[in-house]
C-alpha angles and dihedrals in degrees: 000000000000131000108249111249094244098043090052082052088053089051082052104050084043086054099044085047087061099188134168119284112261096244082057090049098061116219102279088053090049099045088054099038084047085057103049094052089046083060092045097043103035130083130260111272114267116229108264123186094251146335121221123183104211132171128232127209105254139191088246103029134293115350111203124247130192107191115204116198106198122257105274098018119118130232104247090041111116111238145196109240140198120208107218128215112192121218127229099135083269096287114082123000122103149180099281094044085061098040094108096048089056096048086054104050094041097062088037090057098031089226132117116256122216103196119192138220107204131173120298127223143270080023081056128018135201126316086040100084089038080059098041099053094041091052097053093045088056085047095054095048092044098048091040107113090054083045095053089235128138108241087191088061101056127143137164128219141162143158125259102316075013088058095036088056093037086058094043087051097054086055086053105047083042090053085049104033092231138131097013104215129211102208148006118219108187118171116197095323127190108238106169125049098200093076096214114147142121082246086050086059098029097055098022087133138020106034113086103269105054124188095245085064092041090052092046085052089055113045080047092051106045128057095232136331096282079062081075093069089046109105093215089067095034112033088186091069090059109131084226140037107169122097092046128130118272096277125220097204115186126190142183124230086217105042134098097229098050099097087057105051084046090055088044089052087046096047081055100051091054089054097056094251115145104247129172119198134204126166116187092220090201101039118102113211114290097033102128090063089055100072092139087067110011111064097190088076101080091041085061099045087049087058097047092055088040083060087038087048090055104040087056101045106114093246084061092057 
């Protein structure tokens, strides 16, 4: 494998940058430090339909929701929709850092995205955000038809914690039946807590997500280290895997969590489950929020609403 061109231009900005580690930063510095590069490295924000910020019923109040409708569709047209999880290892990350990705997705697809703002760790430790996100899913599909929404056409999706929590949530909609979802979008997810693979080794510095920082958004995010077995935190340890949506599972060649999200496409695979895999060989964790630099963004985020397209396409019903 080789770095891509733009993403080693990206290690060397970050290098040249040489800020604080994330663990010395403290989480209120890193969420808005996390914020301000979002806004350098990713791409201008493509024209929707409309935004709407909404509000679901949670565990713990009220979870906020910012609902996109794509670019040319109208406001009583009922609509697919994805229901988006943003990554940040549970601990920064927020509606506004992954406005751009669900813009994007939402005119690729041509479906609407609900992207939700769920609770943030230490504040809020594990199982929160698992709550959190399972309650907004059931929300979406309850409240569909005033939302003109299509709760036939549902899918869940999210970006490394966000993929972690997309793929617990699919367990959890197939265990209760409901809501039965129509995809799994899960980029470059995090599917095993315990951290332990040859790419955790391998990239453990120097390319964006380092395992110091891996290590600091654990031990925010779980109770306590027998939270690691518990499905909920490490989808990968799920006793099954059959029954799930068709899964759209990115990876990066040069990221730590790439040997996990292969083994849970491969978990899913064995299952029966429908999977399509697709590993940038030359991407480091976190590309496909960096539009403005990376090219290949917007390249992956074409291919995940090519695989919602067609999961939502009625001769996939």
């Amino acid at each position: 494998m080789q770095l891509d061109p733009q993403a080693r231009a990206v290690l060397e900005r970050i290098a040249r940058a040489n800020l604080p580690p994330y663990p010395e930063l403290g989480p209120a510095a890193v969420r808005e430090l996390y914020r301000e590069t979002r806004g350098r490295l990713g791409a201008a924000p493509p024209e929707v339909a409309n935004v709407e910020s909404l509000h679901a019923a949670g565990p713990a109040g009220a979870i906020p929701i910012r609902l996109y409708r794509p670019h040319g569709s109208s406001a009583d047209e009922r609509l697919p929709a994805l229901v988006y999880f943003h990554g940040g290892g549970w601990t920064f990350g927020d509606l506004d850092t992954h406005d751009v990705v669900c813009r994007e997705l939402a005119n690729l697809a041509r479906c609407a995205v609900a992207s939700v703002d769920y609770r943030l760790a230490p504040e809020h430790r594990f199982p929160a955000a698992v709550e959190d996100a399972i309650a907004a899913t059931r929300w979406l599909a309850r409240e569909a038809d005033a939302l003109a929404l299509d709760p036939g056409r549902i899918a869940v999706g999210g970006d490394s914690a966000g993929g972690n929590l997309a793929a617990v949530v699919a367990l959890v909609a197939r265990d209760e039946g409901a809501p039965k979802l129509a995809m799994q979008v899960l980029i470059y997810p995090a599917t095993d807590m315990a951290a332990d693979t040859p790419s955790h080794r391998e990239f453990a510095d120097g390319y964006v997500l380092t395992r110091d920082a891996i290590l600091w958004s654990r031990g925010n995010y779980l109770r306590s280290p027998a939270d690691v077995a518990d499905w909920r935190a490490s989808p990968l340890r799920a006793r099954d895997h059959s029954g799930l949506p068709p899964a759209y599972v990115v990876t990066c060649g040069f990221d730590p969590l790439r040997d996990e999200g292969r083994a849970y496409a491969e978990r899913l695979r064995a299952a029966g489950v429908a999977v399509t895999y697709e590993c940038f060989a030359g991407m480091v964790h976190g590309f496909v929020t960096m539009g403005g630099v990376i090219a290949a963004a917007h390249h992956a985020l074409y291919r995940c609403a090519q695989g919602l397209r067609q999961a939502f396409a009625p001769a996939a019903r």
